[in-house]
DOMILUM-13538 format. One line per 2 residues: number of its first residue (from 1); their letters; for each residue x, y, z of C-alpha. Coordinates in pm, 1 decimal. Layout:
N
NUM) A) X/Y/Z; ...
//
This chain:
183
1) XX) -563.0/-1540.4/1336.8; -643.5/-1934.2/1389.6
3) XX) -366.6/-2108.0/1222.9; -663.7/-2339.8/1006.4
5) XX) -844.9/-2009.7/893.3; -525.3/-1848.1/765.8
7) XX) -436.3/-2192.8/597.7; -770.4/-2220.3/453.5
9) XX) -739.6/-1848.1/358.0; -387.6/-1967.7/191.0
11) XX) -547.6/-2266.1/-6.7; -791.0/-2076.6/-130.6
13) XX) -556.2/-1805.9/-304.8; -288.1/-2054.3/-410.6
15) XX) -590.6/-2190.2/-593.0; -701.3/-1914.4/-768.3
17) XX) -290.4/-1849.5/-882.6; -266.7/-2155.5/-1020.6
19) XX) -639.3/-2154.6/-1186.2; -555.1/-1802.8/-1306.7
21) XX) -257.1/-1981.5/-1539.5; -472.3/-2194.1/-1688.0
23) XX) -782.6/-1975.6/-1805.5; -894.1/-1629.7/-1750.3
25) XX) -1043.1/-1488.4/-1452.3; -1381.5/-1465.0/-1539.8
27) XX) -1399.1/-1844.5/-1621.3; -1284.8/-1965.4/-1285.9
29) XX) -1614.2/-2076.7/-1132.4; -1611.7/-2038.9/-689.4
31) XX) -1697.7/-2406.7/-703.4; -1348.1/-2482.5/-918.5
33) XX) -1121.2/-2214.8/-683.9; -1293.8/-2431.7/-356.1
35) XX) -1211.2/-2762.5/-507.9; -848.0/-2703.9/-639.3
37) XX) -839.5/-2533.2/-283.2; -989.9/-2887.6/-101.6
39) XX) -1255.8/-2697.3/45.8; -1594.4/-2693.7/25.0
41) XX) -1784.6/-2399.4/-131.3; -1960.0/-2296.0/179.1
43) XX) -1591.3/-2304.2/342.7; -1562.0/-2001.5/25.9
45) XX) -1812.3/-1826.2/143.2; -1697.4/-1836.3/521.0
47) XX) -1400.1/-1695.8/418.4; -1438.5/-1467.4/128.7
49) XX) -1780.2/-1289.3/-52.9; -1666.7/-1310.3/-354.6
51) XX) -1402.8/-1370.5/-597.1; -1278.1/-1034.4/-627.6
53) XX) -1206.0/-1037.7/-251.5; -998.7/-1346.4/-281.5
55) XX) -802.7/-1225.2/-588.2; -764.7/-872.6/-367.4
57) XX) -626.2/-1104.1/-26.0; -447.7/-1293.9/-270.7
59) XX) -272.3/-998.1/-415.0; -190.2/-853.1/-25.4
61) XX) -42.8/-1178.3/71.9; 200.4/-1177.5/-194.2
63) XX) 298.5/-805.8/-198.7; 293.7/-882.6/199.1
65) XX) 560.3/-1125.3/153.5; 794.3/-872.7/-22.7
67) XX) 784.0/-660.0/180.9; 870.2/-836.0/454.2
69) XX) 1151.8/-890.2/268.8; 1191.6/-474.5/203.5
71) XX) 1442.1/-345.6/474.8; 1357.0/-164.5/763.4
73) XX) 1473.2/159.4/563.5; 1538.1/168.2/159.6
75) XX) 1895.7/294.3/76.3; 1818.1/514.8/-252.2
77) XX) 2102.4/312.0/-393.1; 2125.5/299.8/-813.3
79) XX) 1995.2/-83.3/-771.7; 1637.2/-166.7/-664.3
81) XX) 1647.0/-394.8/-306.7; 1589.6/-727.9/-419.1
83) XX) 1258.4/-748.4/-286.8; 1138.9/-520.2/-574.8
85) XX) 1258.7/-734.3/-817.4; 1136.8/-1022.4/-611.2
87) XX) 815.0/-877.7/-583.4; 820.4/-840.6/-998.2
89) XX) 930.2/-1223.7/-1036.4; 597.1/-1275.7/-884.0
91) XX) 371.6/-1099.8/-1065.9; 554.8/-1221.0/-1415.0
93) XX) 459.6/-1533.4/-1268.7; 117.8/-1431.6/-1260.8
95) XX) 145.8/-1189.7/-1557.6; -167.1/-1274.1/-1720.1
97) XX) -368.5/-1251.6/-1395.5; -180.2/-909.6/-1361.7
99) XX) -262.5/-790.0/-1694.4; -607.4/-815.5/-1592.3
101) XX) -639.1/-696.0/-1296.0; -465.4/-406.1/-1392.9
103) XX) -626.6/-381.2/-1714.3; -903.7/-151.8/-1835.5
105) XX) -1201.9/-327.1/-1724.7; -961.5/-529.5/-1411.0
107) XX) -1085.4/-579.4/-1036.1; -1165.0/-201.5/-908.2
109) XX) -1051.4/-364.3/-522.3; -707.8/-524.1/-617.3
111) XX) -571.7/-227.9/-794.5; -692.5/18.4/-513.9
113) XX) -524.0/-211.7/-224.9; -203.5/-234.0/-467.1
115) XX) -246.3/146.7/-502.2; -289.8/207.8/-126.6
117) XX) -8.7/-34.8/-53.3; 263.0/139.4/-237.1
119) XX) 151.1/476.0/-172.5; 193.6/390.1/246.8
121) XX) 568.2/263.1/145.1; 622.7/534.4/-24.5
123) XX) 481.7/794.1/199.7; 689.1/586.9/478.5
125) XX) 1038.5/592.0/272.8; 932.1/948.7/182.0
127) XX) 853.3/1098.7/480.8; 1233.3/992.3/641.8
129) XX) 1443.5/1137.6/353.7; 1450.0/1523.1/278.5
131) XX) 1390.0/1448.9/-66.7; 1092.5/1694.6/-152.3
133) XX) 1140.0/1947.5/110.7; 887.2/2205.2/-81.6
135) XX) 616.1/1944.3/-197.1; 322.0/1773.8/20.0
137) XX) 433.2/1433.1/112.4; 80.2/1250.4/8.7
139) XX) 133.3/1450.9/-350.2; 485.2/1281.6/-392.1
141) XX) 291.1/975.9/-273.4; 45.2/967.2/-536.5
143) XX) 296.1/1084.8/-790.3; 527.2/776.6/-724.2
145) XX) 298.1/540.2/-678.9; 139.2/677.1/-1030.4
147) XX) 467.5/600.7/-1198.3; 533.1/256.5/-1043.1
149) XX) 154.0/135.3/-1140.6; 211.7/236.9/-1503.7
151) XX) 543.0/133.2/-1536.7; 424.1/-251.3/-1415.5
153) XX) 112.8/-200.1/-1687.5; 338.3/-110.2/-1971.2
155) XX) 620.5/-362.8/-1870.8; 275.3/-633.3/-1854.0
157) XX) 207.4/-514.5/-2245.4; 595.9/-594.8/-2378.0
159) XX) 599.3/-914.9/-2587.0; 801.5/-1101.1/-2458.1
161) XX) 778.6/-982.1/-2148.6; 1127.7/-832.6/-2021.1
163) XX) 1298.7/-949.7/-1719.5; 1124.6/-866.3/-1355.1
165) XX) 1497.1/-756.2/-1300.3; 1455.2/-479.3/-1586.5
167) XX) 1135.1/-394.7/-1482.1; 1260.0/-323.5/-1101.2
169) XX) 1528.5/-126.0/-1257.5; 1283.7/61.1/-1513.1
171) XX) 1087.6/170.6/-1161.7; 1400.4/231.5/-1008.2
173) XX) 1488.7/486.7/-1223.7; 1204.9/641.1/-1281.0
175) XX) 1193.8/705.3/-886.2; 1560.2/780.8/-842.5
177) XX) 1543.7/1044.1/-1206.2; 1743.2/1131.5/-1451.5
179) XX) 2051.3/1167.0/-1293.8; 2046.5/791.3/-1168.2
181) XX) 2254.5/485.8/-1294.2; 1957.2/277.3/-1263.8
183) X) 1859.2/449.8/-1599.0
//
């Protein structure tokens, strides 16, 4: 990709993160996410169609950059790699942009690209171990990645909001079982 259209790209969804902490979604006008951005509006609409498209690329990028930092092949260990809790430090960073996203009425796009996302991790990590030797791998898939979406909605409803370090481990847990320390 041309270095200025994935730094436009870039300026346009650090925008919207740091419009998205000071007001909610729906009252972030294009014309405010192009300005904070230093873009023009039709530079927007070059780039994305709409809103929901940027907060969906914005999403990616950031899940994109932890798991970059995943390695190449997750030890089940009884501690989450520390790009899960990475990962989490980010969205409590963005919490209230999470909550509604991920809320009941949130953006239909982001939460099926987060869905697809950790499904194809999991399917990946899956598909190496012998695990679930008598189960189809896409219905441990969905069943994981089921777990790990509602865990990060119910850790979004605690007040205060716990540590992204408990919620890794919460996760954790939850996909190692019962027997786990990560419990």
């Amino acid at each position: 990709m041309d270095p200025r259209i994935a730094r436009t790209r870039r300026s346009l969804q650090e925008a919207l993160f740091e419009l998205a902490r000071e007001r909610p979604l729906d009252d972030i006008p294009v014309g405010d996410i192009a300005e904070r951005a230093g873009v023009n509006r039709s530079s927007f609409y070059q780039h994305y169609a709409d809103k929901e498209i940027l907060l969906a690329d914005a999403l990616d990028a950031a899940a994109d950059e932890a798991e970059a930092n995943l390695p190449e092949a997750v030890d089940m260990a009884d501690a989450p790699p520390l790009a899960v809790s990475t990962y989490f430090a980010h969205i409590a960073d963005h919490a209230e942009l999470y909550r509604r996203v991920l809320g009941d009425h949130g953006s239909a796009v982001a939460t099926a690209r987060l869905r697809a996302r950790v499904e194809r991790i999991v399917r990946d990590e899956v598909g190496r171990s012998a695990d679930f030797p008598d189960l189809p791998l896409d219905v441990v898939a969905a069943g994981i990645t089921g777990s790990v979406l509602g865990i990060i909605g119910a850790w979004l409803t605690r007040d205060p909001l716990p540590s992204p370090e408990t919620a890794a481990a919460w996760v954790w847990g939850v996909i190692l079982g019962p027997g786990s320390r990560a419990r």
